[in-house]
PQR file with spaces between the fields and no chain letter, atoms N, CA, C, O and H, PARSE charges and radii, in Angstrom:
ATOM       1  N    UNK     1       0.816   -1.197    0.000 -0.4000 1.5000
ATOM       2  CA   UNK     1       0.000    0.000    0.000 -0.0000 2.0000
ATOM       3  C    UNK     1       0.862    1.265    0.000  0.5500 1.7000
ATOM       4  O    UNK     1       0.606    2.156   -0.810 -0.5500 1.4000
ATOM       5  N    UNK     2       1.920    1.392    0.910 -0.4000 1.5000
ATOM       6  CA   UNK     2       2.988    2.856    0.788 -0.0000 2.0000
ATOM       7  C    UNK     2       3.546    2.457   -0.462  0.5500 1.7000
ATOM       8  O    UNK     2       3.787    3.535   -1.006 -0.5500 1.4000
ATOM       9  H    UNK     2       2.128    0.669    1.568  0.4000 1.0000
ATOM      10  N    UNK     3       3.912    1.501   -1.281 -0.4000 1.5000
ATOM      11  CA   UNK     3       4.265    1.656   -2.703 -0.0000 2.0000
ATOM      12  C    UNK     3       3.473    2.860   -3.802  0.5500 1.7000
ATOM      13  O    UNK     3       3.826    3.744   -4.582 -0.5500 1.4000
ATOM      14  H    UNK     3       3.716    0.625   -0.839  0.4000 1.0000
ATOM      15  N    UNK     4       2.317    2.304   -3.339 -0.4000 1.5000
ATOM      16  CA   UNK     4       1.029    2.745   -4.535 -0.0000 2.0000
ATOM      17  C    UNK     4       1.110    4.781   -3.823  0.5500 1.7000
ATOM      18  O    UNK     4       1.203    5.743   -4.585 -0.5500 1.4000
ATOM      19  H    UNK     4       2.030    1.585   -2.705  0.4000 1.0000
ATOM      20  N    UNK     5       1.056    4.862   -2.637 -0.4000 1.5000
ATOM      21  CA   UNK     5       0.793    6.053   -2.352 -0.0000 2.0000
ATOM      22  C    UNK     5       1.890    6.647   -2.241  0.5500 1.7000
ATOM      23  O    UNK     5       1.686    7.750   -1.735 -0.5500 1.4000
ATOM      24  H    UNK     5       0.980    4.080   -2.018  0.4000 1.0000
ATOM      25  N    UNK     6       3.385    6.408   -2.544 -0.4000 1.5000
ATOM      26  CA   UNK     6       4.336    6.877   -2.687 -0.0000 2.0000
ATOM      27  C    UNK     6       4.878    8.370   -4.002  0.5500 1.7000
ATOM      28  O    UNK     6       5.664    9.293   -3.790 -0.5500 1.4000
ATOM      29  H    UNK     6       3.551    5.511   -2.955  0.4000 1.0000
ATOM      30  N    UNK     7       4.146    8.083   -5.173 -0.4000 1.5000
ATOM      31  CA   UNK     7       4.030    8.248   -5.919 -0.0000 2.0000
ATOM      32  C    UNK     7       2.739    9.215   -6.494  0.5500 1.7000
ATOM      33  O    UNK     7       2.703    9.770   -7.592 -0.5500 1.4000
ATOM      34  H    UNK     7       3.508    7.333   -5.345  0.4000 1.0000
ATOM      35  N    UNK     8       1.977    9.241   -5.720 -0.4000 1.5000
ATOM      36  CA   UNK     8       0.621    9.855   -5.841 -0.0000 2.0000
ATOM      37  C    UNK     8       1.356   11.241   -5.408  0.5500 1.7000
ATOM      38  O    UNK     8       2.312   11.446   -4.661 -0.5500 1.4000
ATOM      39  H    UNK     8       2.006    8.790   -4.828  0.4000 1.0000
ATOM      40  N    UNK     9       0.339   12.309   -6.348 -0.4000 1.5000
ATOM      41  CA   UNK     9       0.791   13.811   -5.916 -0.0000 2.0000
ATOM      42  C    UNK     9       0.061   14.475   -5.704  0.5500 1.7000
ATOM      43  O    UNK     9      -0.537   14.600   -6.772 -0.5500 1.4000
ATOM      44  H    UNK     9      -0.438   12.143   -6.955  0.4000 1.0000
ATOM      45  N    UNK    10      -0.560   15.304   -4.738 -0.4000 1.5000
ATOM      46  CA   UNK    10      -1.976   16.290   -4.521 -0.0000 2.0000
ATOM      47  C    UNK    10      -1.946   17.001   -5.679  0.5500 1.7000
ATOM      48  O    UNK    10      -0.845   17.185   -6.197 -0.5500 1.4000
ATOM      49  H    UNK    10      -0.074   15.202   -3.870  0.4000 1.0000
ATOM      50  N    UNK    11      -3.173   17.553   -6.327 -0.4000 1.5000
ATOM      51  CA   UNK    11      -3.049   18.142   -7.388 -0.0000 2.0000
ATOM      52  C    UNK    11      -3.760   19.821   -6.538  0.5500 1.7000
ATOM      53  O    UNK    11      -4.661   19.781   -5.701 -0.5500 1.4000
ATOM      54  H    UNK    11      -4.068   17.404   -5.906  0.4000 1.0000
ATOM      55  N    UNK    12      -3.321   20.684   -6.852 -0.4000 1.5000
ATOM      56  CA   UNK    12      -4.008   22.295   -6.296 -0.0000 2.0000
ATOM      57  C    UNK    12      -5.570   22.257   -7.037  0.5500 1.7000
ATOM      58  O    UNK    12      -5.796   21.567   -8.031 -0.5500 1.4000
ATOM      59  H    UNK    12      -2.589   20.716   -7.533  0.4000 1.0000
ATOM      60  N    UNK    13      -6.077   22.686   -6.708 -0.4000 1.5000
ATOM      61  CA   UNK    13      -7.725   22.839   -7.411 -0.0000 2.0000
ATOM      62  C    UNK    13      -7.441   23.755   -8.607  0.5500 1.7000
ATOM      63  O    UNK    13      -6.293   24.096   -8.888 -0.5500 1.4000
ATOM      64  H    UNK    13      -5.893   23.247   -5.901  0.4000 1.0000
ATOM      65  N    UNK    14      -8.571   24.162   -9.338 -0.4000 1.5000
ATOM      66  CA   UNK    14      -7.997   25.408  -10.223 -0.0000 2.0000
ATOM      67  C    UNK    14      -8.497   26.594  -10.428  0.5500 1.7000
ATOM      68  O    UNK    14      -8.187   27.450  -11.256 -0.5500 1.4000
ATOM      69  H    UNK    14      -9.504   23.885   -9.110  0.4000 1.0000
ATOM      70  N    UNK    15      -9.834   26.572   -9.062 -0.4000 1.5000
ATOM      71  CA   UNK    15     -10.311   27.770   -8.816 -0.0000 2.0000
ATOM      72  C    UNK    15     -10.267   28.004   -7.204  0.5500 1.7000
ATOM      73  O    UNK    15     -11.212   28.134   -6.427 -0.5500 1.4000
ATOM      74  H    UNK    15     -10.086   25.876   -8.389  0.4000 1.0000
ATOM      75  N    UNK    16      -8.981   28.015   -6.972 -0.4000 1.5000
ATOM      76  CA   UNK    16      -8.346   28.549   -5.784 -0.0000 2.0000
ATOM      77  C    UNK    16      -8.644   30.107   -5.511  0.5500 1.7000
ATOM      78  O    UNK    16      -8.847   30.917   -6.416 -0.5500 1.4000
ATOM      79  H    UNK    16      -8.212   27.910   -7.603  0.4000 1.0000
ATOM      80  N    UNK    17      -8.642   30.403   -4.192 -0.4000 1.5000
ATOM      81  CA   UNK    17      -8.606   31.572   -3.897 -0.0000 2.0000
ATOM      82  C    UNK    17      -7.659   31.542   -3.104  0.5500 1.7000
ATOM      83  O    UNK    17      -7.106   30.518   -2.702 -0.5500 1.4000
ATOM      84  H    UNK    17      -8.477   29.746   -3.457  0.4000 1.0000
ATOM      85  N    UNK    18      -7.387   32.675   -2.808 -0.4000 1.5000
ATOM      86  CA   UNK    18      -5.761   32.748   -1.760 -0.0000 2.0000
ATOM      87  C    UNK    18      -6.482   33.942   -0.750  0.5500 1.7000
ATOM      88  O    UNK    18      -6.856   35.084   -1.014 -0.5500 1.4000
ATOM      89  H    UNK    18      -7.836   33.507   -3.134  0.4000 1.0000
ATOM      90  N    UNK    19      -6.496   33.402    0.121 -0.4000 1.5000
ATOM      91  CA   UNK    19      -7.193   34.592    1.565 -0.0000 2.0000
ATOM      92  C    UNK    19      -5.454   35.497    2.243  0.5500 1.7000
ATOM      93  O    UNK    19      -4.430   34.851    2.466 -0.5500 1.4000
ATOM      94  H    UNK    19      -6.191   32.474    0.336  0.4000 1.0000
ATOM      95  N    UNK    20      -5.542   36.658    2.390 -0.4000 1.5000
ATOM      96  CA   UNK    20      -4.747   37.363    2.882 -0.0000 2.0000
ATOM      97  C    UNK    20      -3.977   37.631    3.946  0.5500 1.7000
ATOM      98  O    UNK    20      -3.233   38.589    4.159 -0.5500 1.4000
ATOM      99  H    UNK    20      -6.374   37.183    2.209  0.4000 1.0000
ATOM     100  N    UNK    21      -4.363   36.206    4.921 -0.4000 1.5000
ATOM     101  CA   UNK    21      -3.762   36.470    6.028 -0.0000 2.0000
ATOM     102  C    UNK    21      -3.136   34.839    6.146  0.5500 1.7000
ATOM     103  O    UNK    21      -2.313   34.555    7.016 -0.5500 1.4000
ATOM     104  H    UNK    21      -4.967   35.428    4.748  0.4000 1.0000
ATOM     105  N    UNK    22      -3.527   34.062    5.381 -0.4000 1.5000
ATOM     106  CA   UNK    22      -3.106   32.859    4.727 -0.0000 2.0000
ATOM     107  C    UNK    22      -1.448   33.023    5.566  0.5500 1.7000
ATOM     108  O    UNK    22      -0.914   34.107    5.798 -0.5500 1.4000
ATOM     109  H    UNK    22      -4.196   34.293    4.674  0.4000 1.0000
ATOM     110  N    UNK    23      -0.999   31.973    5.834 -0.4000 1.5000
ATOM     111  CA   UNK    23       0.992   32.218    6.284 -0.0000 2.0000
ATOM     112  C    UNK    23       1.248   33.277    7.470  0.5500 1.7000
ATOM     113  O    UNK    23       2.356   33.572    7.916 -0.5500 1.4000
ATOM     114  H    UNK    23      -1.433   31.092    5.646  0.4000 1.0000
ATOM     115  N    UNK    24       0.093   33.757    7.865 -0.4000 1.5000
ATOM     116  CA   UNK    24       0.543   35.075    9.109 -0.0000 2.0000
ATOM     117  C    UNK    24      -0.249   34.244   10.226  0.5500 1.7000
ATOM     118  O    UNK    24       0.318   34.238   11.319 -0.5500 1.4000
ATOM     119  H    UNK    24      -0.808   33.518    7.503  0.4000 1.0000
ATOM     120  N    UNK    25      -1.464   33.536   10.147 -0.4000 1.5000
ATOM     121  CA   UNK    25      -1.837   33.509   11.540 -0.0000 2.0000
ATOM     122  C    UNK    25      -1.667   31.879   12.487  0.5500 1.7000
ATOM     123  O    UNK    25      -1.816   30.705   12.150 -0.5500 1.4000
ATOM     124  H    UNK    25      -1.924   33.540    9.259  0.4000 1.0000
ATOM     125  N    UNK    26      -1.352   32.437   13.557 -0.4000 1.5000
ATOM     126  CA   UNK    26      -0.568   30.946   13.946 -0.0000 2.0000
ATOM     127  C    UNK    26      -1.370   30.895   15.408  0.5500 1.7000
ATOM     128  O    UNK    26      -1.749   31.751   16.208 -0.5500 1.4000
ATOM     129  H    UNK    26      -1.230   33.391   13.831  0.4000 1.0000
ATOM     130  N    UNK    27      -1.446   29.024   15.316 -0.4000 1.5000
ATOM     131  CA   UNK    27      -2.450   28.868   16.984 -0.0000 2.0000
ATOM     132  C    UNK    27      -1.736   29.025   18.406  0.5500 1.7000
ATOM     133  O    UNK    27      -0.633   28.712   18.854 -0.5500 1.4000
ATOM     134  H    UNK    27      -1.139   28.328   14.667  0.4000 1.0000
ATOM     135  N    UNK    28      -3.064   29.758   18.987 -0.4000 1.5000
ATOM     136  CA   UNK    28      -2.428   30.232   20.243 -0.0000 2.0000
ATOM     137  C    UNK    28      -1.899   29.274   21.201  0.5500 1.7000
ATOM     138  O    UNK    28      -1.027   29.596   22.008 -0.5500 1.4000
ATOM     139  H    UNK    28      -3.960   30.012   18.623  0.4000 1.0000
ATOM     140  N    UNK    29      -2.483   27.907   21.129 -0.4000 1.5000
ATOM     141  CA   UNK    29      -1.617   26.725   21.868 -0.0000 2.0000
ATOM     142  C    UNK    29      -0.984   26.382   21.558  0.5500 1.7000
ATOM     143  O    UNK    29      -0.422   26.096   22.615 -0.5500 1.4000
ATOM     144  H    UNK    29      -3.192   27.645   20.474  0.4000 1.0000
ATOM     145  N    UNK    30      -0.060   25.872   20.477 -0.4000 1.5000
ATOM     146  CA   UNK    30       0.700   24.947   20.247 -0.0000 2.0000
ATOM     147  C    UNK    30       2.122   25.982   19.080  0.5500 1.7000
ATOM     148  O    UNK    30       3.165   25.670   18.506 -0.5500 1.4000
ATOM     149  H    UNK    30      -0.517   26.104   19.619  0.4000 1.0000
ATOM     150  N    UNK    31       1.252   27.336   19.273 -0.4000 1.5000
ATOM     151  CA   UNK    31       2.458   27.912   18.204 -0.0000 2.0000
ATOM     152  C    UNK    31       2.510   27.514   16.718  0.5500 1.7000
ATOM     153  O    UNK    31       3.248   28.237   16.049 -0.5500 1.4000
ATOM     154  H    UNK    31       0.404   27.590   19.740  0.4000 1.0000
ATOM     155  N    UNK    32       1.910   26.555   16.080 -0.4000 1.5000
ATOM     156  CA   UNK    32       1.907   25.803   14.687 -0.0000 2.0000
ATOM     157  C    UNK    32       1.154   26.589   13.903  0.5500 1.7000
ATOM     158  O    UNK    32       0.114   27.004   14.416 -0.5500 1.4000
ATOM     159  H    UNK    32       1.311   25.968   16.624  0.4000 1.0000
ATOM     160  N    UNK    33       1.492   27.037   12.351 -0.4000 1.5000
ATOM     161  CA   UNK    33       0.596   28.117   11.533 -0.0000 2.0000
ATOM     162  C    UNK    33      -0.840   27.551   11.431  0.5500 1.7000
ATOM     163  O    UNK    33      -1.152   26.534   12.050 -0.5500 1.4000
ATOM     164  H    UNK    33       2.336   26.700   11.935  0.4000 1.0000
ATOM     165  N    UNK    34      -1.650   28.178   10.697 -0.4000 1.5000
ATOM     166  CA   UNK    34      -3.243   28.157   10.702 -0.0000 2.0000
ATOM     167  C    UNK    34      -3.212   27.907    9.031  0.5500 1.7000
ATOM     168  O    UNK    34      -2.737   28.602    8.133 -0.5500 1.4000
ATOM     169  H    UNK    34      -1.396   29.004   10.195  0.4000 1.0000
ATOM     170  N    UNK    35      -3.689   27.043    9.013 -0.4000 1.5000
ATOM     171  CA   UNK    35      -4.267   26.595    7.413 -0.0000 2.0000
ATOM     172  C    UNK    35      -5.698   27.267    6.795  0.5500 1.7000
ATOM     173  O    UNK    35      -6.768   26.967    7.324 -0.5500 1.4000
ATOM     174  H    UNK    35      -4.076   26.479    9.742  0.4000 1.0000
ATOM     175  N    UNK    36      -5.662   27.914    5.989 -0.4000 1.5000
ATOM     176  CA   UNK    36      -6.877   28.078    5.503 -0.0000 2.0000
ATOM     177  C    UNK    36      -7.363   27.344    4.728  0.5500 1.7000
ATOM     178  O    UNK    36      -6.586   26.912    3.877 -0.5500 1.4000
ATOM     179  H    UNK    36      -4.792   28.157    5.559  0.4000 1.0000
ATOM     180  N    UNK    37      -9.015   26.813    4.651 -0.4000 1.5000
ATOM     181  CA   UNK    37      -9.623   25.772    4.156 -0.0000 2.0000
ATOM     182  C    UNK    37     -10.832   26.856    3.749  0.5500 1.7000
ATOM     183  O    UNK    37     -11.141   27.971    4.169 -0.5500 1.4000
ATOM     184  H    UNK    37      -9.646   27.164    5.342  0.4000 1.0000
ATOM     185  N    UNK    38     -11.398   25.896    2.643 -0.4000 1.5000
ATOM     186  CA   UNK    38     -12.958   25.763    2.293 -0.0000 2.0000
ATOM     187  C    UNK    38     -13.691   25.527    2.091  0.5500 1.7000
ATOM     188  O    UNK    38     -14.029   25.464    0.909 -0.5500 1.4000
ATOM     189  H    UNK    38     -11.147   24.990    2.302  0.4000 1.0000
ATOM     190  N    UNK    39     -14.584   25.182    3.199 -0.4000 1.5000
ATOM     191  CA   UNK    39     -15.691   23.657    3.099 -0.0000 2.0000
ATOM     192  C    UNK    39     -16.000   23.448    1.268  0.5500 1.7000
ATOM     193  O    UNK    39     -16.021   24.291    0.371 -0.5500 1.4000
ATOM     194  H    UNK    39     -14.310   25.233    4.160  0.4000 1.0000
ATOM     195  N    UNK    40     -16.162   22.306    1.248 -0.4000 1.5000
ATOM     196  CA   UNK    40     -16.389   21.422   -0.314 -0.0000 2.0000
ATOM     197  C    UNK    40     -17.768   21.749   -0.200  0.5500 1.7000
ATOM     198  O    UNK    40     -18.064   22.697   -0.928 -0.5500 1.4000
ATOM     199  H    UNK    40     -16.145   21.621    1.977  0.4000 1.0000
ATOM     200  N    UNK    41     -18.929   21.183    0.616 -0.4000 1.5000
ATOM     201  CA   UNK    41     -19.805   20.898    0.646 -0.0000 2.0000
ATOM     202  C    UNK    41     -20.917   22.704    0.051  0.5500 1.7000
ATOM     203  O    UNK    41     -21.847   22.930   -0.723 -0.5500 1.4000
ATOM     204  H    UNK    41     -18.689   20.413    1.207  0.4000 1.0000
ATOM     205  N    UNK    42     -19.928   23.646    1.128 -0.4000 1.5000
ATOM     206  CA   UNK    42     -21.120   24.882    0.919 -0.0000 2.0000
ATOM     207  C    UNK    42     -19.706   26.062    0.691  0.5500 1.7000
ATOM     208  O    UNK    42     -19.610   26.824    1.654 -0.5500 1.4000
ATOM     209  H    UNK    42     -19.172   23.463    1.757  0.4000 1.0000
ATOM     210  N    UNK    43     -19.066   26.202    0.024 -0.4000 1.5000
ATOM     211  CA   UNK    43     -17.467   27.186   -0.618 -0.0000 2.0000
ATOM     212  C    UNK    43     -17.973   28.556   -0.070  0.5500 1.7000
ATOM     213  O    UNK    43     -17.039   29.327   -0.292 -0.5500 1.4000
ATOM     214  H    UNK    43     -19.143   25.583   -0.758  0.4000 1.0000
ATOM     215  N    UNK    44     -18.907   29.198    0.488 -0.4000 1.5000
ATOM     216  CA   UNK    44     -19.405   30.052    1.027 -0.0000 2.0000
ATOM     217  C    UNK    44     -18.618   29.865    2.706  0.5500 1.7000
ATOM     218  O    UNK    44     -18.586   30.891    3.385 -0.5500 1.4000
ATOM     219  H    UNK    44     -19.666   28.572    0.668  0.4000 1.0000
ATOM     220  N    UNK    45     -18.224   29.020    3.103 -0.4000 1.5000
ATOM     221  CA   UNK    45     -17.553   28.773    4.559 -0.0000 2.0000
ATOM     222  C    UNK    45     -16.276   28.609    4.092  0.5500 1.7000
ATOM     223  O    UNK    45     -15.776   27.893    3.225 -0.5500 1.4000
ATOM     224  H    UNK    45     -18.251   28.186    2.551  0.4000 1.0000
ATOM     225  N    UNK    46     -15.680   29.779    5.186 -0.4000 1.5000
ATOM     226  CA   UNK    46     -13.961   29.539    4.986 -0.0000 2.0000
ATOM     227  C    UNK    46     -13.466   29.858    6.475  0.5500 1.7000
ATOM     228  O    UNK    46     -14.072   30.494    7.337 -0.5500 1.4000
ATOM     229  H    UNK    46     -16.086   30.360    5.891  0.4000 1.0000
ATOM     230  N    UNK    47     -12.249   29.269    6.550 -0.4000 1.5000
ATOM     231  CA   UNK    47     -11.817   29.189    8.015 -0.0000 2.0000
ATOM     232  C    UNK    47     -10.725   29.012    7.856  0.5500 1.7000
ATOM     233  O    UNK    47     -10.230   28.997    6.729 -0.5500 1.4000
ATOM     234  H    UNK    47     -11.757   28.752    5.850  0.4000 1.0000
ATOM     235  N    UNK    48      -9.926   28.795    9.142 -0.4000 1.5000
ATOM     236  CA   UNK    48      -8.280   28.773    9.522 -0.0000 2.0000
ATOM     237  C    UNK    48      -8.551   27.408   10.609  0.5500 1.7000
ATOM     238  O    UNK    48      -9.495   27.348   11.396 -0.5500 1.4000
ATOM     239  H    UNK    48     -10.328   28.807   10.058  0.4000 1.0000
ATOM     240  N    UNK    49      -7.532   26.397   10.446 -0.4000 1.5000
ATOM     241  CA   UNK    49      -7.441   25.474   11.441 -0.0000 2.0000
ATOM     242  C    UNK    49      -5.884   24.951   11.618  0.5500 1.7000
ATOM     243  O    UNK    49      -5.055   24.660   10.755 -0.5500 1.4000
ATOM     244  H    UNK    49      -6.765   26.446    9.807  0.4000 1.0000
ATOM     245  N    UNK    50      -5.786   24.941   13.254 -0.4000 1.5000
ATOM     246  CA   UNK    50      -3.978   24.541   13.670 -0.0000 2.0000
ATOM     247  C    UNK    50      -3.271   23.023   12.626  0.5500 1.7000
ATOM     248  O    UNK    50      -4.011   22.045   12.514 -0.5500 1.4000
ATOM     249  H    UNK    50      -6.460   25.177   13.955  0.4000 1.0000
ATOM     250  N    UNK    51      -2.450   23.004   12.232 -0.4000 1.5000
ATOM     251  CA   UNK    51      -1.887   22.687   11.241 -0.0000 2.0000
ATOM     252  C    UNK    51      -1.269   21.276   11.812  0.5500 1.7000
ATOM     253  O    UNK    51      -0.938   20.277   11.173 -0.5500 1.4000
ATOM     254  H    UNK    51      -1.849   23.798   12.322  0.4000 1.0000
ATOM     255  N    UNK    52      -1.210   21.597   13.653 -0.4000 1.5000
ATOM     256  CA   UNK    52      -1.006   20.376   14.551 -0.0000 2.0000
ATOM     257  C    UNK    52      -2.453   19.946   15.155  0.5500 1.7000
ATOM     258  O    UNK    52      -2.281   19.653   16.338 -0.5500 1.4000
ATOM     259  H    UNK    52      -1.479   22.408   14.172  0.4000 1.0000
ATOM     260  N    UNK    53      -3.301   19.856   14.921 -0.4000 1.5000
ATOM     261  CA   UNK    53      -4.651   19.431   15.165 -0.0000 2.0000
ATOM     262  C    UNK    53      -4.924   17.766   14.855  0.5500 1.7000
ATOM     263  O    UNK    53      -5.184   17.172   13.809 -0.5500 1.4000
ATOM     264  H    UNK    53      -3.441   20.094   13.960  0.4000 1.0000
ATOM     265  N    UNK    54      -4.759   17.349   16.122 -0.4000 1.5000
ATOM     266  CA   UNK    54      -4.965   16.184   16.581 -0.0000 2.0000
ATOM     267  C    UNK    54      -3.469   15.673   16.777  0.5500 1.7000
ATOM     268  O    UNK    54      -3.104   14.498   16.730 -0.5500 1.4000
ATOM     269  H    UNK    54      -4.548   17.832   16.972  0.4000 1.0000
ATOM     270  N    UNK    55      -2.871   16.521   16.950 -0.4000 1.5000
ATOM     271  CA   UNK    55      -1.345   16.066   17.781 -0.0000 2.0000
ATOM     272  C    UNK    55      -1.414   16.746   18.509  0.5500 1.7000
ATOM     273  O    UNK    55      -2.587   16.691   18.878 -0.5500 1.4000
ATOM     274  H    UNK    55      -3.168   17.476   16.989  0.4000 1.0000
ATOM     275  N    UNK    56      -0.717   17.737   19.278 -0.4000 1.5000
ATOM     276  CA   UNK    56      -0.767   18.567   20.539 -0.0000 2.0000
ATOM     277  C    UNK    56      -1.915   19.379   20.424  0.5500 1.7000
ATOM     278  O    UNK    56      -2.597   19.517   21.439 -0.5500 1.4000
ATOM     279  H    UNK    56       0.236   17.781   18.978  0.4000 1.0000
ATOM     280  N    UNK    57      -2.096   19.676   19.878 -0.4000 1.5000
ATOM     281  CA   UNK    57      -3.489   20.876   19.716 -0.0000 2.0000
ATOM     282  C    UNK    57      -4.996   19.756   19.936  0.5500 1.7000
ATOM     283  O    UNK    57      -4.649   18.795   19.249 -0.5500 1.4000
ATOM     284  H    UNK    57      -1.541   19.565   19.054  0.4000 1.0000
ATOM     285  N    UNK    58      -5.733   19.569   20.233 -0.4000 1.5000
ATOM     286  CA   UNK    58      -6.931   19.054   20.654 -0.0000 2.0000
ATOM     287  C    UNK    58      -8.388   19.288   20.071  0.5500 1.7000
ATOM     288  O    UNK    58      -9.480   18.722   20.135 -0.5500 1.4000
ATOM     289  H    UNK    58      -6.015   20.349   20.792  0.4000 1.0000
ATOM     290  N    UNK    59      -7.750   20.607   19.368 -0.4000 1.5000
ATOM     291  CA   UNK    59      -9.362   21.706   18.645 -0.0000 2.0000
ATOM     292  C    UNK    59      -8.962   21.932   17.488  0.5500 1.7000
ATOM     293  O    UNK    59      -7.897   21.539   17.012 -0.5500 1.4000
ATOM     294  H    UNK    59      -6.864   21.067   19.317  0.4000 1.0000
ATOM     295  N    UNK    60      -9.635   22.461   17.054 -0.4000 1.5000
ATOM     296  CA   UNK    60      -9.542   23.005   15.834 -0.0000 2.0000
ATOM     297  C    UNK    60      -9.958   24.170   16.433  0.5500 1.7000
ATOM     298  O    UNK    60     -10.819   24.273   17.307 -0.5500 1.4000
ATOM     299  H    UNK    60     -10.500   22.780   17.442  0.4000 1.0000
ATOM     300  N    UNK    61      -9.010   25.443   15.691 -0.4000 1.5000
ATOM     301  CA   UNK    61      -9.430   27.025   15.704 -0.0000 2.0000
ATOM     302  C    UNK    61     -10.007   27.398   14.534  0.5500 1.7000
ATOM     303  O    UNK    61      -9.595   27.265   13.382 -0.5500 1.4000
ATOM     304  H    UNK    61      -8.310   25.360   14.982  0.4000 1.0000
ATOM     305  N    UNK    62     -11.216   27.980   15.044 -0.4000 1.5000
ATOM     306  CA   UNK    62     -11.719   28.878   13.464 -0.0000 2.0000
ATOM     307  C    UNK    62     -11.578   30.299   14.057  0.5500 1.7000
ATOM     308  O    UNK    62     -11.542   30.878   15.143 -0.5500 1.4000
ATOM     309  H    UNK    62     -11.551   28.087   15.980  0.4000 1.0000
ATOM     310  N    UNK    63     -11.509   30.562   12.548 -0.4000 1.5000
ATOM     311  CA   UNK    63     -11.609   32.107   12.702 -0.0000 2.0000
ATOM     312  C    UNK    63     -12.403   32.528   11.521  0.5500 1.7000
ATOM     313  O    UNK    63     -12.665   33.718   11.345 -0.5500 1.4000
ATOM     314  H    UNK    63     -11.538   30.092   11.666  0.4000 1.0000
């Protein structure tokens, strides 16, 4: 199975948006940057979540 997924490459979407604070905001517990996401389901919801979330961090932060 790590053979087959060795080789696999995320592809970027191709109607990306890039939010502006994207690389600046970082979680207040664990110090690790904030990822910006955008729900699939409704692209109208966008958020920031700790990048260590579900290793030291416990939550997810939105903002």
């Amino acid at each position: 199975m790590q053979k087959l997924r060795e080789g696999a490459k995320r592809r970027k979407p191709k109607n990306t948006k890039k939010n502006m604070f994207a690389g600046l905001l970082y979680c207040t517990d664990c110090g690790h940057k904030l990822y910006y996401n955008i729900n699939h389901p409704n692209s109208s919801i966008e958020y920031f979540n700790c990048s260590n979330y579900r290793g030291t961090c416990n939550e997810t932060h939105y903002i």
